[in-house]
mmCIF file of the N, C-alpha and C atoms, coordinates in Angstrom:
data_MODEL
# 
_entry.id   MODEL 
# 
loop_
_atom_site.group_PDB 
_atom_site.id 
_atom_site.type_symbol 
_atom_site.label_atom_id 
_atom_site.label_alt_id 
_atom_site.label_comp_id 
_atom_site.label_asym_id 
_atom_site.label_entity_id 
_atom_site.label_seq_id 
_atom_site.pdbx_PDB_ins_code 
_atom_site.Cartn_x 
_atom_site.Cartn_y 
_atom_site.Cartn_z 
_atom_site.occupancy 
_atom_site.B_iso_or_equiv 
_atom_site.pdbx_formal_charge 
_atom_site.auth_seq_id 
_atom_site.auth_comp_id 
_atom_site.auth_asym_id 
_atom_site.auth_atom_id 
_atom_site.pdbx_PDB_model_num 
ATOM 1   N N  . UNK A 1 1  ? -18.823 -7.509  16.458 1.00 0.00 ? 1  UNK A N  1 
ATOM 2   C CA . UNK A 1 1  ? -18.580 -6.106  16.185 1.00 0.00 ? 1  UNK A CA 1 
ATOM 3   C C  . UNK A 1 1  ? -17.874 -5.988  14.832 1.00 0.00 ? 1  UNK A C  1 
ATOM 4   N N  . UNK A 1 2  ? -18.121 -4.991  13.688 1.00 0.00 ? 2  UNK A N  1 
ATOM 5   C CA . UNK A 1 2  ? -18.012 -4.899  12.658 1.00 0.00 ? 2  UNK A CA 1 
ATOM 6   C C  . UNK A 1 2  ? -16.765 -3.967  12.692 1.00 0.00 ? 2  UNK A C  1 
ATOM 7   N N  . UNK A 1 3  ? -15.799 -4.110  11.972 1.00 0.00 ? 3  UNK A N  1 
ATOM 8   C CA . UNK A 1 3  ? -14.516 -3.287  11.634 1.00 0.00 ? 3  UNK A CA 1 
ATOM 9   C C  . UNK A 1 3  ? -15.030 -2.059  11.048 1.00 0.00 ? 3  UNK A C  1 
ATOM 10  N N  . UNK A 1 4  ? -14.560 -0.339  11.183 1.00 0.00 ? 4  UNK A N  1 
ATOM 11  C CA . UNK A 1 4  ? -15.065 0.770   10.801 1.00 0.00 ? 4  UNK A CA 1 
ATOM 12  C C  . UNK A 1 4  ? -14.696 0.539   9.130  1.00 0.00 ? 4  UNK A C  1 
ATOM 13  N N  . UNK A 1 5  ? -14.968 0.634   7.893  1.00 0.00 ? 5  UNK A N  1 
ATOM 14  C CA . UNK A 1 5  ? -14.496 1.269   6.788  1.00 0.00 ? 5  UNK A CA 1 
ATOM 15  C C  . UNK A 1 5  ? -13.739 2.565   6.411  1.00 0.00 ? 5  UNK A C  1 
ATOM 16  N N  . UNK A 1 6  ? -12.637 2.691   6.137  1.00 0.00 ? 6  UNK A N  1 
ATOM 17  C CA . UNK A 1 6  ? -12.098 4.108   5.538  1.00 0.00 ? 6  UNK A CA 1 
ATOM 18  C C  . UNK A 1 6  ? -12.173 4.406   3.924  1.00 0.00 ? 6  UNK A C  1 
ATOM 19  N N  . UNK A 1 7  ? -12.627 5.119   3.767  1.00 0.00 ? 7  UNK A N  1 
ATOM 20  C CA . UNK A 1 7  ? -12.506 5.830   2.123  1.00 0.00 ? 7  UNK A CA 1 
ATOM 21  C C  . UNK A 1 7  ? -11.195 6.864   2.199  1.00 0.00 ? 7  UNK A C  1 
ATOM 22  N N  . UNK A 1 8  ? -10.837 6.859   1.358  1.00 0.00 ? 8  UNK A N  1 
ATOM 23  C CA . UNK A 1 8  ? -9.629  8.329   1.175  1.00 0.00 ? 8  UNK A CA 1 
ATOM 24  C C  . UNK A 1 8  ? -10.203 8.433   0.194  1.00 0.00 ? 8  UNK A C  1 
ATOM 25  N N  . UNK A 1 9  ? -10.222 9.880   -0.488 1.00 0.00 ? 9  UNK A N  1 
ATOM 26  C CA . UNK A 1 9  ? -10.512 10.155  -1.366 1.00 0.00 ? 9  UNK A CA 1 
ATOM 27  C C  . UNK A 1 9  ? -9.330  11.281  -2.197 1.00 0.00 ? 9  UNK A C  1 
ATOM 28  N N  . UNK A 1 10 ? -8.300  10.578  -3.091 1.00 0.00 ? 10 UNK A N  1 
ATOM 29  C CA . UNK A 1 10 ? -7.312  10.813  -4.030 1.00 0.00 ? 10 UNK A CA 1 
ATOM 30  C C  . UNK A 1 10 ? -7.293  11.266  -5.423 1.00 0.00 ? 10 UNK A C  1 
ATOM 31  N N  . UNK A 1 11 ? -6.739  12.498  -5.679 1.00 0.00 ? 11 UNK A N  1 
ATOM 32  C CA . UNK A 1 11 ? -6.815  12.688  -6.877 1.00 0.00 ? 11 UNK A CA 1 
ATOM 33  C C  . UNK A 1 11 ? -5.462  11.725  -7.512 1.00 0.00 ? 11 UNK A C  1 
ATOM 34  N N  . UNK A 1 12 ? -5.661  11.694  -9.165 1.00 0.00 ? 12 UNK A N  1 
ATOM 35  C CA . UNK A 1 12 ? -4.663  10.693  -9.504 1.00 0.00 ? 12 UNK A CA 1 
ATOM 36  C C  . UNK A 1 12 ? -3.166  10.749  -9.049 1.00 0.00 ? 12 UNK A C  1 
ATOM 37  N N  . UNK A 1 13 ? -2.819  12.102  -9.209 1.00 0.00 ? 13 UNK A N  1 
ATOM 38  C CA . UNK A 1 13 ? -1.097  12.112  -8.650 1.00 0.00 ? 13 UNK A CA 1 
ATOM 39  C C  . UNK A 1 13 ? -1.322  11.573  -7.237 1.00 0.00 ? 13 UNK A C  1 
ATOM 40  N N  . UNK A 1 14 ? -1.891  11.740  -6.567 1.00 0.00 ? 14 UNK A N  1 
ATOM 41  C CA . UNK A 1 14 ? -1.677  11.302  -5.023 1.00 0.00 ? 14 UNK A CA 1 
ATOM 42  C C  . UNK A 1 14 ? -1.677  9.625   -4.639 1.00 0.00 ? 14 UNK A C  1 
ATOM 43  N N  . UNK A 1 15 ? -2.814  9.439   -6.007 1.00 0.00 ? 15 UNK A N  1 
ATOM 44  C CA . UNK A 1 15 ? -2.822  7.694   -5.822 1.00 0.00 ? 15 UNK A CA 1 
ATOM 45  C C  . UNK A 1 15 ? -1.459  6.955   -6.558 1.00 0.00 ? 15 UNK A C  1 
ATOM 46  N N  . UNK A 1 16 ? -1.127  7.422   -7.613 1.00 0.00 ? 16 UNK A N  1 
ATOM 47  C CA . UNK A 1 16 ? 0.139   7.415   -8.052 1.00 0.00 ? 16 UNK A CA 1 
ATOM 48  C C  . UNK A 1 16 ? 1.298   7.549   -6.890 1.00 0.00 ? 16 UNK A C  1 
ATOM 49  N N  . UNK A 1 17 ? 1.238   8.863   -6.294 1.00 0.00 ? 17 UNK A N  1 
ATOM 50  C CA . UNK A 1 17 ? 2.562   8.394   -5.246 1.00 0.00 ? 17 UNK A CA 1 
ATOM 51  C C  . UNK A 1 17 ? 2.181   7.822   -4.386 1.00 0.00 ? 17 UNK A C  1 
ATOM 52  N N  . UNK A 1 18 ? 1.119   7.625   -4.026 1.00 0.00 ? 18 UNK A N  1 
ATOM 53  C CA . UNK A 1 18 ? 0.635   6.306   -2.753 1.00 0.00 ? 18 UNK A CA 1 
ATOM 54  C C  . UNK A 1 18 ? 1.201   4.690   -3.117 1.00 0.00 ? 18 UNK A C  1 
ATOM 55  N N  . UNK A 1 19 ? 1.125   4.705   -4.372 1.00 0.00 ? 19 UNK A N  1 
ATOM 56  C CA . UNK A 1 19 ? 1.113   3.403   -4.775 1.00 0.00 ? 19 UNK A CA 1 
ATOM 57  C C  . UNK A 1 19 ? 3.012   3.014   -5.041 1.00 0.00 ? 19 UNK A C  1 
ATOM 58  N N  . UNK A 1 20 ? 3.696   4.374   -5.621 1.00 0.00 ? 20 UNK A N  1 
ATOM 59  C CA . UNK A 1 20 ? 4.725   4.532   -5.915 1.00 0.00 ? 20 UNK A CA 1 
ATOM 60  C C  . UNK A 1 20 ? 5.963   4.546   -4.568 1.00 0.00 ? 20 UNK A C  1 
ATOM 61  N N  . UNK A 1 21 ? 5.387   4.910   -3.367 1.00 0.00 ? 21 UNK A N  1 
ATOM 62  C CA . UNK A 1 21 ? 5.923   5.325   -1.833 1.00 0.00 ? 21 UNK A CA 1 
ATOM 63  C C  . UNK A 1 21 ? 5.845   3.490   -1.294 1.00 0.00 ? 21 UNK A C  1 
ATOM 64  N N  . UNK A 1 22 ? 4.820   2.608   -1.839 1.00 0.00 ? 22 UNK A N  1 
ATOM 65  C CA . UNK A 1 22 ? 4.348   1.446   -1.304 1.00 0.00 ? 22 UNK A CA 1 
ATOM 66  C C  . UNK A 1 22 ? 5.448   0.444   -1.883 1.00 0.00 ? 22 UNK A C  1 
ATOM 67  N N  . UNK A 1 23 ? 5.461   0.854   -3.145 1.00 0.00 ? 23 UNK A N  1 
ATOM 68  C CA . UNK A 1 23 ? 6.199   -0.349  -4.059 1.00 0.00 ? 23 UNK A CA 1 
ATOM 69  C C  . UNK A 1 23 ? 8.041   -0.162  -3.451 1.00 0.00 ? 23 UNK A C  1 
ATOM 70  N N  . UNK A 1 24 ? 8.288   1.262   -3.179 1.00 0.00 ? 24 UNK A N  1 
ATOM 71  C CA . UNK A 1 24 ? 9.402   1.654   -2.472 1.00 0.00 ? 24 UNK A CA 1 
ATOM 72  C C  . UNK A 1 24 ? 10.253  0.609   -1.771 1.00 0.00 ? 24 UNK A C  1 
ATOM 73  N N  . UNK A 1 25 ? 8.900   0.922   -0.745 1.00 0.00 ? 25 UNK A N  1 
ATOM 74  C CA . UNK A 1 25 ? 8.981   -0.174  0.670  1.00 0.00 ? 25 UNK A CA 1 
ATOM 75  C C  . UNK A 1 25 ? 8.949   -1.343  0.375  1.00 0.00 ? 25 UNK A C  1 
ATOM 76  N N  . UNK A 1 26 ? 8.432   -1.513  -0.247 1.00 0.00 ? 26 UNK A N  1 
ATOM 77  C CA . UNK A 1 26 ? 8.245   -3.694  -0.479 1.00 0.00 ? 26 UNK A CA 1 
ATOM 78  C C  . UNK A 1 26 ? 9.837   -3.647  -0.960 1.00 0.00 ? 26 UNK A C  1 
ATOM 79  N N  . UNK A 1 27 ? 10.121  -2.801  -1.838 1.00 0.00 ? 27 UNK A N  1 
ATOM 80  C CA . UNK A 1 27 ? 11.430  -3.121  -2.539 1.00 0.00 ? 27 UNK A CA 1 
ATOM 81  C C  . UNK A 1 27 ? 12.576  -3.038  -1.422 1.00 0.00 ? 27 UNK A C  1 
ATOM 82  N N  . UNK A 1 28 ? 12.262  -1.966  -0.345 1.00 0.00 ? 28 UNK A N  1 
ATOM 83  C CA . UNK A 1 28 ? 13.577  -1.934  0.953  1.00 0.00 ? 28 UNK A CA 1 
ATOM 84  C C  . UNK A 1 28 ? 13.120  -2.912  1.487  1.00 0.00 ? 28 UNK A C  1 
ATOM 85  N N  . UNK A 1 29 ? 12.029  -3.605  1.407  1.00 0.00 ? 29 UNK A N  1 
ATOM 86  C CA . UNK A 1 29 ? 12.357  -4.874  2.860  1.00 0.00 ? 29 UNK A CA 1 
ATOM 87  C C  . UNK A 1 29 ? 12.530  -5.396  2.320  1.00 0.00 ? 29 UNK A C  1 
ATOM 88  N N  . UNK A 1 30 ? 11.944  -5.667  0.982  1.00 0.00 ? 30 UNK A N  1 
ATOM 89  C CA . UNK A 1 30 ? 13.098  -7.317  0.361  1.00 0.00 ? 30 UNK A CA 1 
ATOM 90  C C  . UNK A 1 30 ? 14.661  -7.273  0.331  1.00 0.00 ? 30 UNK A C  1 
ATOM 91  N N  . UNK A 1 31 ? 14.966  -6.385  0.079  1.00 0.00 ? 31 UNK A N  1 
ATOM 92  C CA . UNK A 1 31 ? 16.435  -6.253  -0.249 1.00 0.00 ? 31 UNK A CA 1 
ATOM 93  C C  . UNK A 1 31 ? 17.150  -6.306  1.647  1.00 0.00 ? 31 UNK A C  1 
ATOM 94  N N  . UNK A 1 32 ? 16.082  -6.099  2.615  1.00 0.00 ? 32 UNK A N  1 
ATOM 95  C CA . UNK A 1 32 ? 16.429  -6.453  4.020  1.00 0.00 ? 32 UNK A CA 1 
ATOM 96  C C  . UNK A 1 32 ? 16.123  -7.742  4.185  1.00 0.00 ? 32 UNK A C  1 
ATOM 97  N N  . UNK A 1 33 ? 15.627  -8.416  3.413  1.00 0.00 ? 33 UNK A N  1 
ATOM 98  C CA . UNK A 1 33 ? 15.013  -9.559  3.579  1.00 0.00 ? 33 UNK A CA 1 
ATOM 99  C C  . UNK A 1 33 ? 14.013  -9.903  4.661  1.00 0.00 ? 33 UNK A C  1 
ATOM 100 N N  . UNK A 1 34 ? 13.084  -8.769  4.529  1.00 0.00 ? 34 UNK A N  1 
ATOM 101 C CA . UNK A 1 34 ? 12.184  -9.030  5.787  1.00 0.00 ? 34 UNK A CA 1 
ATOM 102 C C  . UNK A 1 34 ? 10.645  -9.539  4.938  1.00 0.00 ? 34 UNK A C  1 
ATOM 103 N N  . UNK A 1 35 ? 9.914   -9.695  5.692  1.00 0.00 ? 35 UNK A N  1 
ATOM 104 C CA . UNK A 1 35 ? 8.337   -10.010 4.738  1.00 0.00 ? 35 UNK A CA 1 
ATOM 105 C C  . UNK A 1 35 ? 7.776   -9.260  4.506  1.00 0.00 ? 35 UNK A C  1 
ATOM 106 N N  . UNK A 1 36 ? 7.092   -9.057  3.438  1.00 0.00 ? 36 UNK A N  1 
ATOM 107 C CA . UNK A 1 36 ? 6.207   -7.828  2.360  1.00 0.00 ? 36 UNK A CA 1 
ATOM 108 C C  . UNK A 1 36 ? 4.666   -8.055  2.636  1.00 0.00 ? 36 UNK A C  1 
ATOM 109 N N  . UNK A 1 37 ? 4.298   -8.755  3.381  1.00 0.00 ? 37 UNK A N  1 
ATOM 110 C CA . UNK A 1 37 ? 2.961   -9.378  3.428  1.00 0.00 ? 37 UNK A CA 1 
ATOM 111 C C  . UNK A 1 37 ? 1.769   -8.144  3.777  1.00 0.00 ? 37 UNK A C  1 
ATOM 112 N N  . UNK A 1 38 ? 2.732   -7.638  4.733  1.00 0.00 ? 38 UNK A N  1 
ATOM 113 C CA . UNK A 1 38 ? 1.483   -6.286  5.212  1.00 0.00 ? 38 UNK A CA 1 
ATOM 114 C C  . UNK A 1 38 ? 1.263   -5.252  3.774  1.00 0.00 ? 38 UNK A C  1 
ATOM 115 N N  . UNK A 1 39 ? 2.652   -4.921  3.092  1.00 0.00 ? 39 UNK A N  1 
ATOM 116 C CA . UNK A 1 39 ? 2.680   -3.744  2.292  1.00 0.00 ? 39 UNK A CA 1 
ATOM 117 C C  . UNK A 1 39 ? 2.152   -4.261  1.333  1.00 0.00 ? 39 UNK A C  1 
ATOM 118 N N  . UNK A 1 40 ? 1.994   -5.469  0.932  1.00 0.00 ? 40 UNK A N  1 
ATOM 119 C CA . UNK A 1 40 ? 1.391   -6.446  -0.347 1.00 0.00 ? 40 UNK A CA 1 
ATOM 120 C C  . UNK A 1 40 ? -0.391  -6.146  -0.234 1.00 0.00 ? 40 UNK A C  1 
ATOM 121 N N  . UNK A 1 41 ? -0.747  -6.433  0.828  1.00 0.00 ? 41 UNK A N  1 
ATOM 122 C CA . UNK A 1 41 ? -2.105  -6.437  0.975  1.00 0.00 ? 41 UNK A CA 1 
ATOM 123 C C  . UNK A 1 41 ? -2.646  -5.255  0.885  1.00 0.00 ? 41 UNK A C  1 
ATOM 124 N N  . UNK A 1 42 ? -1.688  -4.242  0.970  1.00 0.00 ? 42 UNK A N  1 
ATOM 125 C CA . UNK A 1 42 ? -2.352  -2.525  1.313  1.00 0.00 ? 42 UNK A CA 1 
ATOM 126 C C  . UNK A 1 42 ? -1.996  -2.560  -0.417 1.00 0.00 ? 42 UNK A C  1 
ATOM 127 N N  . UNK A 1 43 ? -1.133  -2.902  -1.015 1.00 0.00 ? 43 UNK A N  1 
ATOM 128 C CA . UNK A 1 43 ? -1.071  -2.263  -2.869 1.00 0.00 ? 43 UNK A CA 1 
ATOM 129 C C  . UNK A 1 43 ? -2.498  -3.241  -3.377 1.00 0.00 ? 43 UNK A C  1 
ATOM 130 N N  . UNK A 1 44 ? -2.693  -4.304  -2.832 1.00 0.00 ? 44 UNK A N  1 
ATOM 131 C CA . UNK A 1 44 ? -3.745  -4.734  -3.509 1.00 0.00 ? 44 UNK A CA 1 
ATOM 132 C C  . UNK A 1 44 ? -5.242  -4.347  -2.953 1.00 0.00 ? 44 UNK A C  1 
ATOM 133 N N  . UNK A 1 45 ? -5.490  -3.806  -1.933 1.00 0.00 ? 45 UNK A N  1 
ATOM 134 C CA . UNK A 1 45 ? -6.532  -3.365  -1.135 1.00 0.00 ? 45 UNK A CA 1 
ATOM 135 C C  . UNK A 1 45 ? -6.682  -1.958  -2.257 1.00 0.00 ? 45 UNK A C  1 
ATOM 136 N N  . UNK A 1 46 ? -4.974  -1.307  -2.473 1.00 0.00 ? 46 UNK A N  1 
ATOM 137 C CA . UNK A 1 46 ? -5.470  0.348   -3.454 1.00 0.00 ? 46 UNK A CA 1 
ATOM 138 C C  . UNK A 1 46 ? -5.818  -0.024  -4.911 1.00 0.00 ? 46 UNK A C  1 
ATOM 139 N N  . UNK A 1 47 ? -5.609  -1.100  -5.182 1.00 0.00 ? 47 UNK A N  1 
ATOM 140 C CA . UNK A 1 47 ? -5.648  -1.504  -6.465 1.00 0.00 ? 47 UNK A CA 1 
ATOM 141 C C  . UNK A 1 47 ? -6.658  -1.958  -7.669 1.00 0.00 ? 47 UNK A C  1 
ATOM 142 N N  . UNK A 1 48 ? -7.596  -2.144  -5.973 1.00 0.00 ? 48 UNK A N  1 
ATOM 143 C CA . UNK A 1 48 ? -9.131  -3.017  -6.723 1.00 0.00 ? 48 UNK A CA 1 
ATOM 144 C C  . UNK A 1 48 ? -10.046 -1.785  -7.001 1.00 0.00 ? 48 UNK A C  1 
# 
């Protein structure tokens, strides 16, 4: 069974704070010292 695909479809400010709300978070869990692995894969999944 094949995983569904999602598109969003973003104008630039929105991908801007999507990306800006993401980098946030990586920055509060490091500084909790927890792992970034999930929020890492979602900035590079918006990125390509």
């Amino acid at each position: 069974m094949r995983k569904r695909k999602y598109y969003l479809s973003l104008t630039d400010t929105e991908y801007h704070l999507v990306i800006q709300c993401l980098l946030d978070l990586r920055n509060a869990l490091i500084a909790q010292g927890k792992y970034t692995d999930g929020v890492d894969e979602v900035i590079i999944k918006l990125t390509k």
